[in-house]
N, C-alpha and C positions, 0 to 999 in steps of 0.2 A: 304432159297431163292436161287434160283440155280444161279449159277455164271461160264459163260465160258467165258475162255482166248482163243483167237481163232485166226486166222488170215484172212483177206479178199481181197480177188484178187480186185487191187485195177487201176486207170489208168495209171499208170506206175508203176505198183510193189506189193508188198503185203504188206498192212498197220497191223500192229498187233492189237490189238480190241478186248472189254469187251463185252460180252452180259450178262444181267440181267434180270432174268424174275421175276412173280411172284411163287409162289409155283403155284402147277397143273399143268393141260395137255393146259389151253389155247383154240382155240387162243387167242391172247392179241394186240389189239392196237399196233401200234411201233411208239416209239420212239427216233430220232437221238438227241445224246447229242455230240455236241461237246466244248471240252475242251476248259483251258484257253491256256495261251502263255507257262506257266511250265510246261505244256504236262502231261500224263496219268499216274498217280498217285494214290495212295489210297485214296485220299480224292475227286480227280474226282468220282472212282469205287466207293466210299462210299454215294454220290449224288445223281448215278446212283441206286443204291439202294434203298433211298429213293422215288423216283419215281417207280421203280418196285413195291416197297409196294404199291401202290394207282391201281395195275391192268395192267402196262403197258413192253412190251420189248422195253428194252432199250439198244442201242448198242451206244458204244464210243469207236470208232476208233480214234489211233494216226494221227492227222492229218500230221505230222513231217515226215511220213514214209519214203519221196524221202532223207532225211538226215539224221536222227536218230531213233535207235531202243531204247527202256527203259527208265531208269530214266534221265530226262537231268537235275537235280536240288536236289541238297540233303537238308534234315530238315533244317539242319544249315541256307543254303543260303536262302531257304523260309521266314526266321523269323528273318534276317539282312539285314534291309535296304540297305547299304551298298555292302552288298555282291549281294543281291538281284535282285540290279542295274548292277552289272558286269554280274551276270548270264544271266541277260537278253541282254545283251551287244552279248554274244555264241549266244541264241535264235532270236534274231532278224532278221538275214540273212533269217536263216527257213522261217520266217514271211512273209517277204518281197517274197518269192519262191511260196506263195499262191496265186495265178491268181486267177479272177475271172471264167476264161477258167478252170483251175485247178482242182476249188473249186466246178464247176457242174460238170467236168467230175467225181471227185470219189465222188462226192452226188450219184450220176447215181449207180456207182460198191455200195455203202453202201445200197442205196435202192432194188438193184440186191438181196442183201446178204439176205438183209431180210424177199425179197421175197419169197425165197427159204427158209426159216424155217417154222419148222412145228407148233411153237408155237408162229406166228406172224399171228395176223388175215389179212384177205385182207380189200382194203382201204387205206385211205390216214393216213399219220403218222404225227406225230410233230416234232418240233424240235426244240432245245432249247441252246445256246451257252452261254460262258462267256468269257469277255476279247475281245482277239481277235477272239473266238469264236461264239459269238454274230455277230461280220459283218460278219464271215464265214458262218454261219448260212441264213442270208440276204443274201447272194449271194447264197446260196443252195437255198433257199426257189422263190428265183425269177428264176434261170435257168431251174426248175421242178415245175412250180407253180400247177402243179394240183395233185401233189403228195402230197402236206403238205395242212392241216387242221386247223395249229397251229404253229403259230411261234412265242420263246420266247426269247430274248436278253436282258441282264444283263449283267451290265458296260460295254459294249461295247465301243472300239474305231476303230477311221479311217470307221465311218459310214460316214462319212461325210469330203471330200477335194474338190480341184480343181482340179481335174482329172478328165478328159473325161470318163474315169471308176469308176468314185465315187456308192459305192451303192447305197447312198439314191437315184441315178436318177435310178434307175431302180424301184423304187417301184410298178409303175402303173403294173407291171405284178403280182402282189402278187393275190393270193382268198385268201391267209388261214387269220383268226385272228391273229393280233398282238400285242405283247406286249413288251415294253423296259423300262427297269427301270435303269433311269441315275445316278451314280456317284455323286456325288457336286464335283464344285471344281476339275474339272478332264480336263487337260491339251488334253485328245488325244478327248475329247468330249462337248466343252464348250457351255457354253449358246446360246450362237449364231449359234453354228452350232445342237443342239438340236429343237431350233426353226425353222429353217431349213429343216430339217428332217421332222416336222411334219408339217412344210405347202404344203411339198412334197406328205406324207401322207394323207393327209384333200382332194388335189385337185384332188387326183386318187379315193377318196371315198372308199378306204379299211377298213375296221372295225379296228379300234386298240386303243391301249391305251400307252399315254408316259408318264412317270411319272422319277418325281426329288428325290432320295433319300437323301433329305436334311440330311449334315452331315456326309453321308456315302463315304469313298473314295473309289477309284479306287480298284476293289477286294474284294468286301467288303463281296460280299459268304463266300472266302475261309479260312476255319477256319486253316488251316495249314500255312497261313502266317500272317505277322504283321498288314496286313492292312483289317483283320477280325472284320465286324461289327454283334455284335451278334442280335442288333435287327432288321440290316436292312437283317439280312441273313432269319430270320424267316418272316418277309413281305413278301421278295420274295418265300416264300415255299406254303404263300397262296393264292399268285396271280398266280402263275405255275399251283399250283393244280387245283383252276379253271377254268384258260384257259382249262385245257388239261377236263377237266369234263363234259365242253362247249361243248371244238369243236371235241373228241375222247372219248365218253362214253364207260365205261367199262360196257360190258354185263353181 
């Protein structure tokens, strides 16, 4: 399955960036996956793979690019709590750097990039986040709503504050399908602001689905850290794959 490391002129700079297709000449659906808060990793590019096997190009861009190139987190600190916590302590600034201004201008340069490949079909693309990826994703997905088809977030947090720029008040602008699959038990996403979310949701009348992964914490895709759930990570492989079957048929 072809796999390029590439870079993409991005709104303020060049963000570095995976494309994953499937074998053949294409074209293929696109798909934007953005990452969680540990940033682009093998096990992100590994994710992204699996979605290429189902038909689809899939690009993941660093979203970190205005601060950091490569690895910001080694094995060790993925899989120690402890450590894990202070790593994210470095990451967080970055986090915080993501505007929702920000976050549609290089939605804009990502969707640019992929329009220009010759094994990306024309039409609207998906798109799929984790982490903090997932609100990043929500703000992609509302400043370009007629780009995306399919919007998918997982663990997501900071969907929901007291901020005159909270994403959830943006939803009324969405078309695509959506879907988010919550956390239990997850501090940056709690009950009450889940509930929230989707009365936000219900009153703009957008197609979606919210759903609680009872038991499953915070992370709970990513197999390369501690807080890896393995059956809540296989739910979400066949809720993903759906959505995107729905709303980005592979021809």
């Amino acid at each position: 399955m072809p796999r390029i490391e590439t870079e993409v002129p991005a709104a303020d700079g060049v963000a570095e960036a995976c494309l994953v297709t499937p074998d053949g000449d294409g074209p293929y659906p696109a798909v934007l996956m953005f990452m969680d808060a540990f940033g682009l990793r093998p096990r992100i590019v590994e994710m992204a793979g699996r979605i290429a096997e189902r038909g689809h190009a899939v690009l993941v861009p660093n979203l970190f690019y205005r601060s950091a190139r490569g690895p910001l987190i080694t094995p060790d600190e993925l899989l120690d709590g402890d450590k894990r916590g202070a790593a994210f302590g470095r990451i967080a600034p970055m986090i915080r750097e993501l505007t929702p201004a920000r976050i549609g201008a290089d939605a804009a340069a990502y969707l640019d990039f992929l329009d220009g490949r010759p094994e990306v079909a024309d039409g609207p693309a998906g798109i799929v986040g984790y982490c903090m990826g997932g609100r990043n994703a929500l703000l992609a997905a509302q400043a370009h709503p007629l780009r995306f088809a399919a919007l998918a977030s997982f663990h997501a947090g900071g969907v929901v504050t007291d901020a005159a720029d909270s994403p959830h008040l943006g939803v009324a602008a969405l078309t695509a399908e959506v879907y988010f699959g919550h956390a239990d038990d997850d501090g940056s996403m709690t009950p009450d602001q889940i509930k929230t979310l989707e009365l936000a949701l219900a009153e703009t009348g957008v197609e979606y689905t919210s759903e609680l992964y009872e038991g499953a914490p915070h992370g709970f895709t990513m197999s390369d850290t501690s807080m890896y759930d393995q059956a809540a990570e296989q739910r979400h492989w066949q809720v993903l794959f759906a959505l995107l079957e729905r709303a980005l048929p592979v021809r």
